[in-house]
C-alpha positions in Angstrom: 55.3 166.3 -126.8 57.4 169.2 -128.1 60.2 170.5 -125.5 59.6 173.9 -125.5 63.4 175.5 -125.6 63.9 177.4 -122.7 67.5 177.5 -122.2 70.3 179.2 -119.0 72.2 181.1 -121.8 71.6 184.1 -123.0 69.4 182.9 -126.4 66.8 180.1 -126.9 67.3 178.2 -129.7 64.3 178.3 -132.1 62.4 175.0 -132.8 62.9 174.6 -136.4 59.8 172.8 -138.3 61.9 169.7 -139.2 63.6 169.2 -135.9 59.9 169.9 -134.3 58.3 167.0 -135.8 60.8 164.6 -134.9 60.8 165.9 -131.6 57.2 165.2 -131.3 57.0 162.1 -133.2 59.6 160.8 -130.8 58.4 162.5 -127.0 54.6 161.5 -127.7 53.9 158.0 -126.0 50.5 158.7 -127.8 51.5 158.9 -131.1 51.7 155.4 -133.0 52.5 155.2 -136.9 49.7 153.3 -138.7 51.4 150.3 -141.1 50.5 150.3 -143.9 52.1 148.2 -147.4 55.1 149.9 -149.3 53.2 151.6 -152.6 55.4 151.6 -156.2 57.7 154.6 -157.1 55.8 157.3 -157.3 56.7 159.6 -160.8 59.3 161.6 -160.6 57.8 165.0 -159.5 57.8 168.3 -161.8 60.9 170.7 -161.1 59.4 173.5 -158.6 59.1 176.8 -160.8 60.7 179.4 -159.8 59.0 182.0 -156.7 59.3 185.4 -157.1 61.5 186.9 -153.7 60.2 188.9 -151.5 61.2 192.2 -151.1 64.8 192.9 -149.4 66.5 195.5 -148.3 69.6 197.2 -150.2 72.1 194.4 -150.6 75.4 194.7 -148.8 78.4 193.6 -150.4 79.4 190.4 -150.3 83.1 189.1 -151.3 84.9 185.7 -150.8 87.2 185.2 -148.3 85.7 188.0 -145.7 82.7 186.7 -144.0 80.2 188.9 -142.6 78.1 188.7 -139.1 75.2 189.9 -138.1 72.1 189.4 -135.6 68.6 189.6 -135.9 66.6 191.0 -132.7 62.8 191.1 -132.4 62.7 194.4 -134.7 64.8 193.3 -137.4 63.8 191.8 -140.7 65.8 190.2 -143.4 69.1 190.6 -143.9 70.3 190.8 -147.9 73.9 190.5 -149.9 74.8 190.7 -153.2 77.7 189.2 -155.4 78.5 189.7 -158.8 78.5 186.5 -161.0 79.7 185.6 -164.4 77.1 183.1 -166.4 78.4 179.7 -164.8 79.7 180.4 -162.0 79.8 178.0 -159.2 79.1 179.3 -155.4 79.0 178.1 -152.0 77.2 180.3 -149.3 77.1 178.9 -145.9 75.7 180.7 -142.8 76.9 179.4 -139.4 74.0 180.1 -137.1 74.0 181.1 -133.4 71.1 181.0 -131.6 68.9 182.0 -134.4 67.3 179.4 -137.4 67.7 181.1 -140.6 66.8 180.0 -144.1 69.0 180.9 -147.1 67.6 182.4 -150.3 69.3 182.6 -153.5 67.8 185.3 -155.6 68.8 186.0 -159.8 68.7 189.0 -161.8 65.3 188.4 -162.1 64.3 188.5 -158.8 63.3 185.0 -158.8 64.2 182.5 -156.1 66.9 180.0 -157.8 67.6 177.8 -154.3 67.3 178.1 -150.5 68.3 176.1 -147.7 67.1 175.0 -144.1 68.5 172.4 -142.6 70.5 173.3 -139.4 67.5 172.7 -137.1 67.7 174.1 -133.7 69.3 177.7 -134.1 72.4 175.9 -134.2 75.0 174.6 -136.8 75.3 175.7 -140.8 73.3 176.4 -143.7 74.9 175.5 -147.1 73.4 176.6 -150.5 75.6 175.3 -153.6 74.1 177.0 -157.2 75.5 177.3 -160.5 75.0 180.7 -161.7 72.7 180.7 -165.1 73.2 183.8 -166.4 75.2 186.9 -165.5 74.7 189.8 -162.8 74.0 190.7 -159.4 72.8 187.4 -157.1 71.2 188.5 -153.7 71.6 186.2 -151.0 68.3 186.5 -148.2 68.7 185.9 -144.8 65.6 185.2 -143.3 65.0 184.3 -139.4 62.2 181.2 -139.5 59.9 180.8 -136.7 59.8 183.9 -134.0 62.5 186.3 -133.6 65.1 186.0 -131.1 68.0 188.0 -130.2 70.7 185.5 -131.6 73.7 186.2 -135.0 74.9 184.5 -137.8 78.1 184.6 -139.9 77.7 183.9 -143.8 80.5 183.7 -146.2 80.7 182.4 -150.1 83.5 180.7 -151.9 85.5 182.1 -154.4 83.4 182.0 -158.0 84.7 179.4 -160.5 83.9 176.9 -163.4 82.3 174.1 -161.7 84.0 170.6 -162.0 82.5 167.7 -162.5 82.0 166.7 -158.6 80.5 170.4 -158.3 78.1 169.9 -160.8 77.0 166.7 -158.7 77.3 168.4 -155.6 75.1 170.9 -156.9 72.7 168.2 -158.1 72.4 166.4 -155.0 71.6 169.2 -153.0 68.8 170.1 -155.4 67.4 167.0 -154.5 67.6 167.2 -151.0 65.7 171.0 -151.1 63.2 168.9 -153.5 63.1 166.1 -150.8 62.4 168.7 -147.8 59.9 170.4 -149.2 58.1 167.4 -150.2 58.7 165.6 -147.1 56.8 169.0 -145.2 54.0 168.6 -147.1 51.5 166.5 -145.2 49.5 163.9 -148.3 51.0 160.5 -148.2 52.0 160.9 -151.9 54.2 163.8 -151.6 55.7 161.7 -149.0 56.3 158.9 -150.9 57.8 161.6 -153.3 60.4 162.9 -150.5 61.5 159.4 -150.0 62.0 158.5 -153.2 64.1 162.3 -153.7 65.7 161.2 -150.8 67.2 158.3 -151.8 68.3 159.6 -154.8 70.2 162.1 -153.0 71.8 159.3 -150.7 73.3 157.8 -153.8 75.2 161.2 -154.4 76.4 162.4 -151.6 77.9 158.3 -151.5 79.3 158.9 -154.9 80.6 162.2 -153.8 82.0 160.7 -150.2 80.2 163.6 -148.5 79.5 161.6 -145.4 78.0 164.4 -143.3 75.9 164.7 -145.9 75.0 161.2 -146.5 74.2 161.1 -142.7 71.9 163.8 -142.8 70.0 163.1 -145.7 69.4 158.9 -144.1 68.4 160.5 -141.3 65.8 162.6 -142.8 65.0 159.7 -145.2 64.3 157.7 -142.4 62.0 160.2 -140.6 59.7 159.6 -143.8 59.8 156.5 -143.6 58.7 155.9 -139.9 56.0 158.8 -141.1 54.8 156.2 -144.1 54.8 153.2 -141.5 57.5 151.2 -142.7 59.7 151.2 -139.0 62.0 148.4 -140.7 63.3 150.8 -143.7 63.3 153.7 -140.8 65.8 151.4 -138.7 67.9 150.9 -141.3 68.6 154.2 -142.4 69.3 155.6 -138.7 71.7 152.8 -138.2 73.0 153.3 -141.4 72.8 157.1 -141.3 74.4 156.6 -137.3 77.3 155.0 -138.9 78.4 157.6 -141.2 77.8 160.3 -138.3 80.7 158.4 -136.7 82.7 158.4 -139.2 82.3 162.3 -139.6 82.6 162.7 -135.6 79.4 164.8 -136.0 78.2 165.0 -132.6 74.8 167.3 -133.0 73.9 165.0 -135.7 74.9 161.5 -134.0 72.4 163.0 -130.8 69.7 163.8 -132.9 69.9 160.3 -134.8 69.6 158.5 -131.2 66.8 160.6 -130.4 64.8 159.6 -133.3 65.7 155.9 -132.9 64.5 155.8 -129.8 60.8 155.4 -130.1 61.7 152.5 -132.7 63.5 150.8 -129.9 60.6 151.5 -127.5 58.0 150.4 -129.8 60.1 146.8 -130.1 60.0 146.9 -126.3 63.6 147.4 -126.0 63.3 150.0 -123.1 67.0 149.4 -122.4 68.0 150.0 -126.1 66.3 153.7 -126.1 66.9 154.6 -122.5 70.9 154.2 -123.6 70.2 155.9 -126.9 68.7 158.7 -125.1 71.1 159.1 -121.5 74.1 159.3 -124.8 71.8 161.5 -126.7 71.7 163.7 -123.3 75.8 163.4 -122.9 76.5 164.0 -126.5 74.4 167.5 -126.3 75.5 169.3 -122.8 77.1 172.8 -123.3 76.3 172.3 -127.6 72.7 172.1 -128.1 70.3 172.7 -125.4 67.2 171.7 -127.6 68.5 168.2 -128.3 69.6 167.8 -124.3 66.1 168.8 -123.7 64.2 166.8 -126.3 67.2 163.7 -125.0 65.8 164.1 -121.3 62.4 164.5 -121.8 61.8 160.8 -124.3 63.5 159.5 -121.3 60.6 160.7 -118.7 58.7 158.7 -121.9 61.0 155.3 -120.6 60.0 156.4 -117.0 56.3 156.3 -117.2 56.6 152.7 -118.9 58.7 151.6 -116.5 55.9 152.7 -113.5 58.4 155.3 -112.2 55.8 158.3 -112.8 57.2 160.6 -110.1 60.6 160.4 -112.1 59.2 161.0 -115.3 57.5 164.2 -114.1 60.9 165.3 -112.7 62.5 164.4 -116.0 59.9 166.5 -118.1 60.2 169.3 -115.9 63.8 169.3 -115.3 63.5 169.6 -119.8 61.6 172.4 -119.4 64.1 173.8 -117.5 67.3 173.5 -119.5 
């Protein structure tokens, strides 16, 4: 069941397509993954050619060290920014969202799309989109709001351009596999699936080598949400405890809530009701007063707990008390 976001402050978050899923996948007492036997490595899949943009409005300057905000309403479209770039340079551009889900769009000289980025999920927390620049000019940055718009801002910013260093180029590399991995992992045939898992772990081995353990969190996490997709619950375990540990380490909270959310159907499947009612009441803790989508998504897998326990009257005051926040 998704938790539809309806929130006492002054936005609702949007329910970003990734976050959705798991959402559902873990509210839905219904919803049972089908086992099934682990299938070879799939090939490696073909580099995604490159999209034309679509079109943007004039560009407004964009310099490092001065970020800029803005705020999408209902009427608004998408916002643009351009940056002058030297063949080779390397760039960070990282949006800190606030009430709104954005995806990132890198756009060349060409007006083709080099790389994007959507990960924050929710209408909360950053977007980060690491390129090399392949040839000289102007670089537009896109803005986009996903899902419906909501009155809600953002704040991007780039880094200063440089020669990349060795860890950059890796950096760079790794997060190329994770935008491969996301898109695949969307996509609903059991081979491109198989695909995102495989990216996946490719990308954990990076961000490892790196010592990027948010994003070595993040990327288990996902990993693990393909996995539990593909039927294999023991590989998915692993990863979230794996990916749980690292979000310690980082003191991520948002991403430590969301990781007990997802493991909590596991825990329920096992018939450890105990195991995912505490994994969901610290969920719910870890999310008051910073993301009202998780709190709500926390609160209402524990009206799941409820209704197994034979408490039904509680588990309707636990859904609608979701519903509510």
């Amino acid at each position: 069941m998704i938790v539809r976001a309806a929130r006492r402050e002054p936005c609702r978050p949007h329910v970003g397509p990734r976050f959705a899923l798991a959402v559902l996948l873990a509210g839905c007492a219904a919803c049972q993954s089908t086992e099934q036997p682990a299938t070879a490595r799939p090939a490696s899949p073909r580099p995604a050619s490159p999209r034309p943009a679509r079109p943007l409005p004039t560009p407004t300057p964009l310099v490092a060290g001065k970020p800029h905000t803005a705020s999408f309403d209902a009427a608004e479209g998408d916002h643009a920014y351009g940056l002058e770039l030297r063949a080779g340079d390397y760039v960070e551009v990282r949006a800190r969202q606030q009430c709104v889900d954005v995806r990132l769009a890198v756009i060349t000289p060409k007006g083709e799309e080099l790389r994007s980025a959507d990960a924050a999920e929710g209408g909360h927390g950053s977007e980060r989109a690491l390129f090399v620049a392949p040839s000289a000019g102007t670089y537009v940055v896109s803005v986009q709001s996903v899902g419906r718009r909501e009155p809600g801002s953002f704040a991007i910013s780039i880094s200063a351009p440089r020669l990349p260093t060795p860890d950059d180029k890796l950096r760079t590399a790794a997060d190329e596999l994770l935008s491969q991995a996301e898109r695949q992992a969307d996509a609903w045939k059991r081979a491109d699936r198989e695909s995102a898992r495989w990216l996946y772990r490719l990308a954990v081995g990076q961000w490892r080598a790196l010592g990027e353990t948010a994003a070595e969190a993040y990327t288990r996490r996902r990993l693990a949400m393909v996995c539990a997709d593909l039927g294999d619950r023991e590989e998915a375990a692993k990863e979230l405890a794996a990916a749980l540990a690292l979000a310690e380490r980082a003191g991520d909270a948002r991403e430590i809530g969301r990781i007990l959310v997802e493991r909590g159907p596991l825990l329920r499947r096992r018939g450890d009701l105990d195991g995912a009612e505490r994994d969901y009441k610290r969920a719910r803790k870890l999310a008051a007063g910073l993301d009202p989508l998780l709190e709500a998504a926390a609160l209402n897998n524990q009206s799941v707990i409820s209704t197994r326990r034979g408490f039904p009257t509680l588990a309707v005051s636990e859904s609608n008390a979701a519903r509510e926040i």
